[in-house]
N, C-alpha and C positions, 0 to 999 in steps of 0.2 A: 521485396524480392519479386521477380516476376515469375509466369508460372512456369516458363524454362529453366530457372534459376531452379525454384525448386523440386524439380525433376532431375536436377544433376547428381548422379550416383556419386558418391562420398568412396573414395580408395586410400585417400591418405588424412592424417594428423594434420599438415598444412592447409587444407582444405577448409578445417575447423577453424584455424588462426586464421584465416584470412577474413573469415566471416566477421569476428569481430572488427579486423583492423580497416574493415569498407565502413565502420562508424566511424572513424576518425572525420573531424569537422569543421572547416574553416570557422574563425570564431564569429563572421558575418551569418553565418548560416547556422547558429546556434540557438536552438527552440528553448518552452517551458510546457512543459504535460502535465498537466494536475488530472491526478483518480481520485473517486472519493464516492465510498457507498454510503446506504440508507437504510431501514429497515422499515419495513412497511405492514402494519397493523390493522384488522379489524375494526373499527371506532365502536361497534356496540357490545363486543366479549374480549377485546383487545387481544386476539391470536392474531400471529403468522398467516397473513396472504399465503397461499398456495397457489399455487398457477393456474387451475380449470375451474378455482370456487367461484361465488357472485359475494362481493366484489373478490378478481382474482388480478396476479398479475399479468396473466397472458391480455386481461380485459385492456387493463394500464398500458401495456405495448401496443396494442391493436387503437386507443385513443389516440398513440403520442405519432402515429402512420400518419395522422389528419390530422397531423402539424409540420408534415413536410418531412419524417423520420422512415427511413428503408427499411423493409424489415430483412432481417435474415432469419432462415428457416430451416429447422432440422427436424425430420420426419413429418413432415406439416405444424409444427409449431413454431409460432415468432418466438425464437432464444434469444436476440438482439435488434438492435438499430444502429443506423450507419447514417450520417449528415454532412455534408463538407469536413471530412477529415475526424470530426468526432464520432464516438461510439457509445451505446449503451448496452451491457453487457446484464447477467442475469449470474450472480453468486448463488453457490450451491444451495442456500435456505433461501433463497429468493431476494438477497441483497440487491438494494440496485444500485447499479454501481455506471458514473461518468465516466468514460474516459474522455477528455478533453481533448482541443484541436495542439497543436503544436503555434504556440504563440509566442509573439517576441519580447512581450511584457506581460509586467501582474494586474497591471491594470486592465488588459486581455482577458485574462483567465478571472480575475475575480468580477467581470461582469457576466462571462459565459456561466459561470459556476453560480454568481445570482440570479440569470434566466432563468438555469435550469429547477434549482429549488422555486422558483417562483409556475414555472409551467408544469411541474410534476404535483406540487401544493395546489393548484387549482384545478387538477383534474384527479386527485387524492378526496376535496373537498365534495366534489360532484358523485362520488361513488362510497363515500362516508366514511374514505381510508386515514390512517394517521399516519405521519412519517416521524420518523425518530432515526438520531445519527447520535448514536455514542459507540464505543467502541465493542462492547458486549451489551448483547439482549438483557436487559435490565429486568421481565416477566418471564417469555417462555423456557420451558425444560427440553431437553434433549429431544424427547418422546415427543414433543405435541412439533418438532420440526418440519415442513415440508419440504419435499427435494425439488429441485426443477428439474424438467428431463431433457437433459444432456446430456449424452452417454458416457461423454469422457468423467462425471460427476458418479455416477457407478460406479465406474468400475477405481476412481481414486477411494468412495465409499468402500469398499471393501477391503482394500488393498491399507488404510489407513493407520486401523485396531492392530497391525500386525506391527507398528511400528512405536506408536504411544498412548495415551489412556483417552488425552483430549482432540485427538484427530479431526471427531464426528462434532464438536464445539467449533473448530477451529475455521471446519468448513461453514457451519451453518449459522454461527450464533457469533461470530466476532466480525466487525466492519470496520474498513480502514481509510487513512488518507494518502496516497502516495505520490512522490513528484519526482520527472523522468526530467534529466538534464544531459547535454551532449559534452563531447569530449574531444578532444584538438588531434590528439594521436598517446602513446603508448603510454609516455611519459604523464601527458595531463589524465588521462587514465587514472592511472594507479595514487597519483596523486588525491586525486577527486576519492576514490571508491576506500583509500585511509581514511581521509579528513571524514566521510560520509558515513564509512563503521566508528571511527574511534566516538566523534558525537550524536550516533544512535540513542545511546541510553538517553540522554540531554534531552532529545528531542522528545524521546518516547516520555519523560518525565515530564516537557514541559506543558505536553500536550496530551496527559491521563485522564481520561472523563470515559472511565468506565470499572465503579466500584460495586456493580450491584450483579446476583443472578438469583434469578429465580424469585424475586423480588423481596431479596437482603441482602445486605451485604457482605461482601467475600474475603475481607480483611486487607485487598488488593485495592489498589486506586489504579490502576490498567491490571484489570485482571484478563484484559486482551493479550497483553502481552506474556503473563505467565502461562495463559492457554498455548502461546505458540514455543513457549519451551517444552513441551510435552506432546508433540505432536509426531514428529518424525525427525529425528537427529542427524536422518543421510543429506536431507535438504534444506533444512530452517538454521536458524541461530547466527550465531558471531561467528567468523571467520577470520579466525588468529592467523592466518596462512599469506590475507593482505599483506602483513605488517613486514614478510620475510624479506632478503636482499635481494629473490631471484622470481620476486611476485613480475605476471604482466600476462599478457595475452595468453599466450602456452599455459601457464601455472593454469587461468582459468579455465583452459580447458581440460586440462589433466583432470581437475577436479570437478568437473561436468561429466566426463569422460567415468569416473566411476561412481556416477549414479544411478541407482536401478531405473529401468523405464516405468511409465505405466503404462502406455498403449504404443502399437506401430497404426497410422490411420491410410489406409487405402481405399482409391474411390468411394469419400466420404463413409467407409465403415473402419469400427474400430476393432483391430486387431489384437491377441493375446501376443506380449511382448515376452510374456514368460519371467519378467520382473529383473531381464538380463540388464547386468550394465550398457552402456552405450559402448563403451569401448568393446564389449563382448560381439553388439552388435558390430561394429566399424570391421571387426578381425571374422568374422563370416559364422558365426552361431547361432543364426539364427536361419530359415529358408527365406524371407525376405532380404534385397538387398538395399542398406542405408542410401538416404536421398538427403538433399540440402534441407529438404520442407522436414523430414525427420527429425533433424538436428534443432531447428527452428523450434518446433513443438517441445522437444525437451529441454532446449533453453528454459523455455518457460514453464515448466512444471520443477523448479526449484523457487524457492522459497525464504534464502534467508535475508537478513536485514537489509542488505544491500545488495543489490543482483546488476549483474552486466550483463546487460545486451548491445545493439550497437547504439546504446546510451547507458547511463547509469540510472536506476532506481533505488530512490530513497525510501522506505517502507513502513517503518517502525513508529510508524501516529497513529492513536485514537479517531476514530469517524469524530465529525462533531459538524461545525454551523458554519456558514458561506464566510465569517472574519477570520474561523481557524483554518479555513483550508487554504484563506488566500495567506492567512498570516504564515503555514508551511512552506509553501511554496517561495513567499519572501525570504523564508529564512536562509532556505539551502541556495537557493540565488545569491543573494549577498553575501556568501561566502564562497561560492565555487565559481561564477559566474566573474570577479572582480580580480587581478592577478593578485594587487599587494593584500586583498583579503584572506586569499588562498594560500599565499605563503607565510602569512601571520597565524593561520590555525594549522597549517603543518608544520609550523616551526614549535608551537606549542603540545599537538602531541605527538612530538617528535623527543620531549624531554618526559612524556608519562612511561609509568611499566605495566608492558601488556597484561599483567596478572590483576594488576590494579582496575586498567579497563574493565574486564571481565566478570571481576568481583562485583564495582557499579551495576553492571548490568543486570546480573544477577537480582540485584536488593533492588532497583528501578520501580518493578512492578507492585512490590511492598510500598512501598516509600516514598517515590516519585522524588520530588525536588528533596529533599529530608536524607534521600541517600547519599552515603559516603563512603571512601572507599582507600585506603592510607594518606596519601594528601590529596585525592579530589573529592570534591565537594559537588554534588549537582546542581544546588543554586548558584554557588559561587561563578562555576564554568560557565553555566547559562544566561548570567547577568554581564559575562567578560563576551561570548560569542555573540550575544545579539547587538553589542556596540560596533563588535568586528564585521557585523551582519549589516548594519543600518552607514555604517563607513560605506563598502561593498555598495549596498543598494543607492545612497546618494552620489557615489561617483560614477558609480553603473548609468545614472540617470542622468547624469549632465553631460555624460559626452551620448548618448541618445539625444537630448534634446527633450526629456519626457519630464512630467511631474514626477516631484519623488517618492519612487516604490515604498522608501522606508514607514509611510504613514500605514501599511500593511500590517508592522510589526505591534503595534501596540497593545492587542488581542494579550500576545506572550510577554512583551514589556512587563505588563501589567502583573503576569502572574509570576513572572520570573522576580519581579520586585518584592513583591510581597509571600511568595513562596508558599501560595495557595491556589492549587489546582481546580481545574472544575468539578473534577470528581470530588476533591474536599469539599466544595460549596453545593453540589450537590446530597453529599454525607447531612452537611449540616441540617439544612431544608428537611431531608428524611429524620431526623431525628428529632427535629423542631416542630416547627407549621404543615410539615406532612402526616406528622405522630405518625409515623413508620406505614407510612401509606404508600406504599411505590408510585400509586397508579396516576399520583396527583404531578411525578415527572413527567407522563403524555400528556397533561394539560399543559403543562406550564416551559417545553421545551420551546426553545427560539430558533424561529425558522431563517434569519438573519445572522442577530448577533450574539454574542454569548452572555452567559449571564452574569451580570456585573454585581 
């Protein structure tokens, strides 16, 4: 948007819907966004970077400036960086976190996504930091977190506890992989943001590589994910509401519309929203009057599996290594991205019952590929989707002209085959040749490829 745009005082509901429907995308002009954070440790007592200590991460942002990275700055401290189209962002425990360029292949994103662990790894090594990408902090406890200061990370810290037990976890100690794909207009919408909830759990299953906390483990193989069932129920979770006959543009905002705010921001200060819905705001309760950028900010302070903006976001993976986030991003590709892809997996769960989805998802975080749920199966779906996937990505790829993406998938191939997660082969290792040692996963984590 530009900064006129968002200055435009907001008077009606249409205003809303229109926002979404300025994503709609010719399919020539259809990107691939890969996020995907880190967590960044000590090397000599293995704590949490903090942002002002030595080594800190404010140090890490102020290194990666002299490499041609912008900074952006809130009260005088670099919170982010900005490069031709990419970003680096700063998660409330100090996650760090890519956001990628908007690219037209995986072949794109899984080289930017090897730069970056390769340029972040050599200036981690010079300050004697350790990076680690799984999906929960495997060592530290609540207590030993540090926060970055950000103010909008305040005042969500507060606001959190009032909502679920693992809030202050969810912020600070889980890290994820997530991939933003576009959408044609209304229709391929809603189509896209089913296909993308119904096989959530799949993914979240296929891609678990985070069974440990506090360094034991939690009986969870994505105990990422059971942390984000328990955080805040107005904005996280599954969204049975997709699946209805009169879901689309409007539906998502009705349901944006009654979310509590957490902040109004004016002239870069953050103001007390008094925790009104947005709709309370639109209808005049509050003494500020709503603006386009308003609406903007609160898009993005929801949270659940799959979020629409004027693209769709796929959310629901484990952090892990430069094979699984290109092999994410292959996945959802080859499936939304491919038309007869797309309507071979909405024609399939188009025969499940949503209670059944639900139930999966539930058991996911337990159980990963192992869960079941009246007749679906996680492995079973996961070994039938990633065929639909690698279909998708091979003919995606010949009428490009490109090598084919599918060699991306075999990361999840591999585990969807044999129906052991990283978090199981991690278990094992801990229970084996690490004789219950956590500390021997910072040794031995792979700064490339996963562990075979």
């Amino acid at each position: 948007m530009t900064h006129t745009d968002n200055l435009t005082e907001l008077q009606h509901k249409s205003q809303l819907i229109e926002y979404f429907e300025k994503g709609n995308k010719p399919l020539e002009k259809w990107g691939i966004g890969t996020e995907h954070e880190k967590f960044l440790y000590r090397k000599d007592n293995l704590q949490r970077l903090g942002y002002n200590t030595t080594p800190g991460i404010g140090q890490i942002l102020q290194r990666m400036t002299d490499c041609g990275w912008h900074p952006i700055i809130e009260k005088e401290n670099i919170i982010g960086l900005t490069l031709d189209g990419a970003s680096i962002t700063l998660e409330p425990g100090g996650q760090f976190e890519l956001s990628g360029k908007n690219f037209k292949n995986i072949h794109q994103t899984y080289e930017e996504t090897r730069k970056h662990f390769e340029d972040l790894s050599n200036i981690c090594k010079e300050l004697d930091v350790i990076t680690l990408a799984l999906g929960f902090d495997p060592i530290c406890s609540r207590e030993q977190m540090p926060w970055m200061p950000k103010e909008r990370y305040h005042i969500m810290k507060s606001y959190m506890p009032m909502k679920g037990t693992l809030g202050h976890d969810m912020m600070t100690r889980t890290a994820t992989i997530q991939v933003n794909l576009d959408y044609s207009d209304e229709t391929d919408m809603i189509r896209k943001m089913r296909v993308a909830q119904a096989f959530q759990p799949i993914v979240t299953a296929l891609f678990a590589n985070s069974p440990f906390s506090e360094g034991k483990p939690t009986g969870y193989l994505s105990y990422r994910a059971h942390v984000w069932d328990d955080t805040d129920p107005d904005r996280c979770g599954f969204l049975p509401f997709l699946f209805e006959d009169n879901f689309g543009f409007e539906k998502w905002v009705d349901y944006l519309l009654d979310i509590p705010m957490y902040f109004i921001i004016r002239n870069g200060k953050f103001i007390d929203s008094h925790h009104i819905t947005f709709r309370s705001f639109l209808t005049g309760k509050h003494e500020l009057k709503p603006t386009l950028e308003d609406w903007d900010n609160h898009v993005s302070t929801v949270f659940p599996d799959v979020r629409l903006k004027r693209f769709i976001e796929m959310r629901g993976a484990d952090a892990s290594c430069v094979s699984h986030i290109a092999a994410l991003s292959a996945f959802w590709v080859g499936l939304l991205y491919n038309q007869e892809a797309l309507d071979e997996a909405y024609s399939i769960i188009k025969k499940w019952d949503l209670s059944d989805i639900q139930v999966l998802r539930t058991r996911v975080p337990k159980y990963a590929l192992h869960a079941t749920s009246g007749r679906l199966n996680a492995q079973e779906i996961a070994r039938k989707m990633l065929k639909i996937s690698a279909k998708g990505l091979s003919e995606r790829s010949r009428l490009l002209g490109i090598e084919d993406e599918g060699q991306y998938l075999w990361p999840v191939i591999e585990i969807a085959e044999s129906g052991i997660t990283q978090a199981e082969k991690h278990l094992h290792k801990y229970h084996t040749e690490w004789q219950g040692d956590i500390t021997k996963l910072m040794q031995c984590w792979p700064q490339a490829e996963p562990i075979r």
